[in-house]
Structure formats: C-alpha cells, structure tokens
C-alpha positions as CSV (number, residue, x, y, z in Angstrom):
1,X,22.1,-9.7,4.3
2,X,20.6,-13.5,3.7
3,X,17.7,-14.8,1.8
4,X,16.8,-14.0,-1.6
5,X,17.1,-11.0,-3.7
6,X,15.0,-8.3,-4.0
7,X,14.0,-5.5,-6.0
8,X,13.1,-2.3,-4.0
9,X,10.7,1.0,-5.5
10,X,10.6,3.3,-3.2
11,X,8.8,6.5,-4.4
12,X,5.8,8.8,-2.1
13,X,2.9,7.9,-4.2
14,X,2.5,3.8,-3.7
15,X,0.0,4.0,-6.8
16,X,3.0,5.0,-8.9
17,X,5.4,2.7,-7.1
18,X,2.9,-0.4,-7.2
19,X,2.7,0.1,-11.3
20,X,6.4,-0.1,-11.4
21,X,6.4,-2.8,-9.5
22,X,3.6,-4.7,-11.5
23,X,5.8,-4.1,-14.7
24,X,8.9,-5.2,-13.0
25,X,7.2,-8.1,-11.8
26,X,6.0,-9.2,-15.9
27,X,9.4,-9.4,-16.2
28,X,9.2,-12.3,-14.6
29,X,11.2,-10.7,-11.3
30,X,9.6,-12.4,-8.5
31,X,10.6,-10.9,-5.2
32,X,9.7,-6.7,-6.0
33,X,8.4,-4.3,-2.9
34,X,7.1,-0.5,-2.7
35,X,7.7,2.0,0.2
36,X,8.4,5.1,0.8
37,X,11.3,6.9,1.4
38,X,11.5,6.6,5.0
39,X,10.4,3.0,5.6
40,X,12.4,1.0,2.8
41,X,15.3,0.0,5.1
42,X,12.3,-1.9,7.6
43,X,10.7,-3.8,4.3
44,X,14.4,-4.9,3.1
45,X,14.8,-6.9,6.6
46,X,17.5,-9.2,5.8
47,X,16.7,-9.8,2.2
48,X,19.2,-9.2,-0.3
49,X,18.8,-6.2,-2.5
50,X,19.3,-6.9,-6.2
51,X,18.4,-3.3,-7.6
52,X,16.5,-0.1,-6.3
53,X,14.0,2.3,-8.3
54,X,14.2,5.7,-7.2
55,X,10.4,7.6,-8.2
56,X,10.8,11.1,-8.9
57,X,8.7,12.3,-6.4
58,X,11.1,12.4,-4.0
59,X,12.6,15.5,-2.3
60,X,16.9,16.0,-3.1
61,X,17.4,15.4,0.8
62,X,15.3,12.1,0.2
63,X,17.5,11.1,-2.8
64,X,20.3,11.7,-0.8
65,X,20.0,10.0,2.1
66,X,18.3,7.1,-0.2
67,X,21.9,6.5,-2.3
68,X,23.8,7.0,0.5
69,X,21.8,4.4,2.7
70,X,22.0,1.7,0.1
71,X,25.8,2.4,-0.6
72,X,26.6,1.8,2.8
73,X,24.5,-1.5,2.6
74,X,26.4,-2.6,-0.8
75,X,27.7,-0.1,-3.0
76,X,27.5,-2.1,-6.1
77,X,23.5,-2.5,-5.8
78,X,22.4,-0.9,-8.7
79,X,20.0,2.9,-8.2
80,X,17.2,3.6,-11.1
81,X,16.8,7.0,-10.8
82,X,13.4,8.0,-12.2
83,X,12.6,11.1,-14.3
84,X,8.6,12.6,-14.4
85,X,7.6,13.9,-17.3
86,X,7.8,17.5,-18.5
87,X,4.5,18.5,-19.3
C-alpha cells in the first residue's frame, strides 16, 4: 500500500460510524473513512491503514472475516474493537 495513512471505522450504522469518525477527526487525524463491513477493503484503495475501529454492530462472522482481512494486509495495524452499551 502507498499514499498516506488512514484511519478506517467500519460499523453497519454510518450515523454511528460518521460520529466516531468526527471525534477521531478533533483529534486532529486528518485522513479518517466509514463503511461497512463488506465494502472497507474498496474505500482503503491503496492508502495506508494506520488503525481500524471495529463498531459493535457487527455480526461474529463480520468480526472475523474483518481481523482476518486486515491481518493479511499488515498484521501490526492496530483493531479498536467497540463495545455497545448494556442498557
């Protein structure tokens, strides 16, 4: 992979993704992206991933095939696994 570094969130719901990424990007991270499970690998291209946000709407087989995916494409990229709240 070439070009900058970026910062994937890939959850189901792209409201939930997209205010993850706004907070990511206060941190003053300037390349972040949303998608789904299914369609990250297309909006990586050949941009370097830095880091990936896992939302916690997604299914186990998602998860799975999400960490596996982006340990074949570097296996020191680090995963954010997030947790929803117990209500």
């Amino acid at each position: 992979m070439t070009g900058e570094g970026m910062i994937m969130v890939i959850n189901r719901t792209i409201t939930d993704a997209e205010n993850l990424k706004e907070l990511i990007e206060f941190m003053d991270e300037p390349e972040v992206c949303t998608s789904t499970p299914a369609e990250w690998r297309s909006q990586v291209g050949q941009s370097r991933l830095d880091a990936v946000f896992v939302g916690p709407d997604l299914s186990e087989t998602e998860i799975r095939s999400v960490v596996g995916d982006v340990g074949k494409l570097d296996p020191n990229i680090p995963i954010v696994m997030l947790h929803g709240l117990d209500r």
